[in-house]
C-alpha positions in Angstrom: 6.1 -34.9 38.4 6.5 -36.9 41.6 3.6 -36.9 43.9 4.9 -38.7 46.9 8.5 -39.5 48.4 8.8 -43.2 46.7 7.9 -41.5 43.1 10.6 -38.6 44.5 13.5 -40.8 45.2 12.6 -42.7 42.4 13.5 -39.2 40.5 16.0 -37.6 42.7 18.0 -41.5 41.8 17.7 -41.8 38.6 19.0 -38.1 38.4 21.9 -38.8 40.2 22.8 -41.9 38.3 22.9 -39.6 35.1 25.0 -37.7 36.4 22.8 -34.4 36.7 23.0 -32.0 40.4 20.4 -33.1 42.7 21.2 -30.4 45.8 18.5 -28.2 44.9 16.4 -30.5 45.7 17.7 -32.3 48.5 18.7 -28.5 50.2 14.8 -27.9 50.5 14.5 -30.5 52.7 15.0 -30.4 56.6 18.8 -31.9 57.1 17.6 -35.2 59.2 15.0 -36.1 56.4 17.4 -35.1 53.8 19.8 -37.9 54.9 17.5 -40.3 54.9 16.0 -39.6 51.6 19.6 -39.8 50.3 20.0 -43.1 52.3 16.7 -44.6 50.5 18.2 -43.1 47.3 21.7 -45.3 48.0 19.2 -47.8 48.8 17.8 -47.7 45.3 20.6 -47.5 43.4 22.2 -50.5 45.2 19.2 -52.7 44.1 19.0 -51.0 40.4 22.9 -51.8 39.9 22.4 -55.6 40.7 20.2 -55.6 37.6 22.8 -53.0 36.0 26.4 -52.9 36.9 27.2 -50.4 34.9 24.8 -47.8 36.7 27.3 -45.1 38.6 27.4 -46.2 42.3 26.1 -43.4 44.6 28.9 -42.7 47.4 27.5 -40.9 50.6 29.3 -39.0 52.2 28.0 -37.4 56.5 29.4 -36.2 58.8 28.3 -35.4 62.6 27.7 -31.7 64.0 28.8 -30.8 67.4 25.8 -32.0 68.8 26.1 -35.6 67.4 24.1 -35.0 64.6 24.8 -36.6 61.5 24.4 -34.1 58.0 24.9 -35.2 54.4 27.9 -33.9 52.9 28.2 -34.7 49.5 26.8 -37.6 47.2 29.2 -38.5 44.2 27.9 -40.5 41.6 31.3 -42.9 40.3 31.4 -45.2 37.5 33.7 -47.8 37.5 36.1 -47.7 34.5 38.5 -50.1 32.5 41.5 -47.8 34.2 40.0 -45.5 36.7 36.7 -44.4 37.9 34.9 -41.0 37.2 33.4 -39.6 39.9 30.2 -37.0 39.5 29.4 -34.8 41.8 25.4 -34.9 42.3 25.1 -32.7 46.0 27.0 -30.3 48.4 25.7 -28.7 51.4 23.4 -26.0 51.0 24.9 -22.6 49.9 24.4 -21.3 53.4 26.3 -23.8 55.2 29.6 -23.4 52.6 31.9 -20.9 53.5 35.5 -21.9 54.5 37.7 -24.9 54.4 38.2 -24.2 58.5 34.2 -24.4 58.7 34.6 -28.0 58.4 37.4 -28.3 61.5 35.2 -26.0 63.3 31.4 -27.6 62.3 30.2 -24.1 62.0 29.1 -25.5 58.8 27.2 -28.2 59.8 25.8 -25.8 62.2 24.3 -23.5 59.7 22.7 -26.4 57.9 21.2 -27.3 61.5 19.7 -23.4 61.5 18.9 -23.4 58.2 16.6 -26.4 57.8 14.4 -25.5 60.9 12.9 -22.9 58.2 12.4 -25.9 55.6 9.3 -28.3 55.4 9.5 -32.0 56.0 8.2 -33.8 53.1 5.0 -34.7 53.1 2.0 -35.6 50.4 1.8 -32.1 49.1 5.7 -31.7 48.7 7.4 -32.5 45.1 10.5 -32.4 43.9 10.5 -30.8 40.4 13.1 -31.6 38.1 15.3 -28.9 36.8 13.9 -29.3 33.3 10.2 -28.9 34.1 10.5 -25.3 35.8 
């Protein structure tokens, strides 16, 4: 189990690259620190694939709120093929901030992930992320 945030991304990456959901995890995190993790995870990847081009690439995908703040929207892991790509889809906003298509015109969405994550913890030292298969 990870005990600190380099151990975590470390996980939280290599689960994306295979392919597996990694929103739980990422939805239990406050929605600024949650973009950077994912931006550290991109990070990651980008170095791993130079090593491996035929690790998926991890697509971000933000968007900004009302208030200027920017919120991760979705992470799709896609591997490049002979004759198209597949694309994975690794993260979605949390539950609470999906609702409607119009959400998104309106960033009442984004909104709700704002409210949402002031109840959520930053990571810290005595945070882990615990893969799906060790609960």
């Amino acid at each position: 189990m990870p005990n600190g945030e380099a151990e975590m991304i470390e996980s939280l990456t290599k689960d994306a690259e295979q392919g597996e959901s990694v929103g739980d995890a990422l939805n239990q995190i406050p929605f600024q620190e949650r973009l950077q993790i994912a931006r550290k995870m991109d990070a990651l990847n980008e170095e791993r694939r130079k090593a491996d081009p035929n690790l998926p690439d991890l697509i971000l995908t933000t968007k900004n709120d009302s208030g200027g703040s920017e919120h991760l929207t979705d992470i799709t892991a896609r591997t490049a093929g002979k004759y198209w790509d597949s694309n994975q889809d690794v993260y979605d906003l949390p539950k609470a901030a999906q609702t409607q298509a119009l959400d998104y015109i309106l960033d009442s969405s984004l909104e709700r992930d704002s409210q949402d994550s002031k109840h959520l913890r930053p990571v810290n030292k005595q945070t882990f992320y615990i893969r799906s298969s060790e609960k």
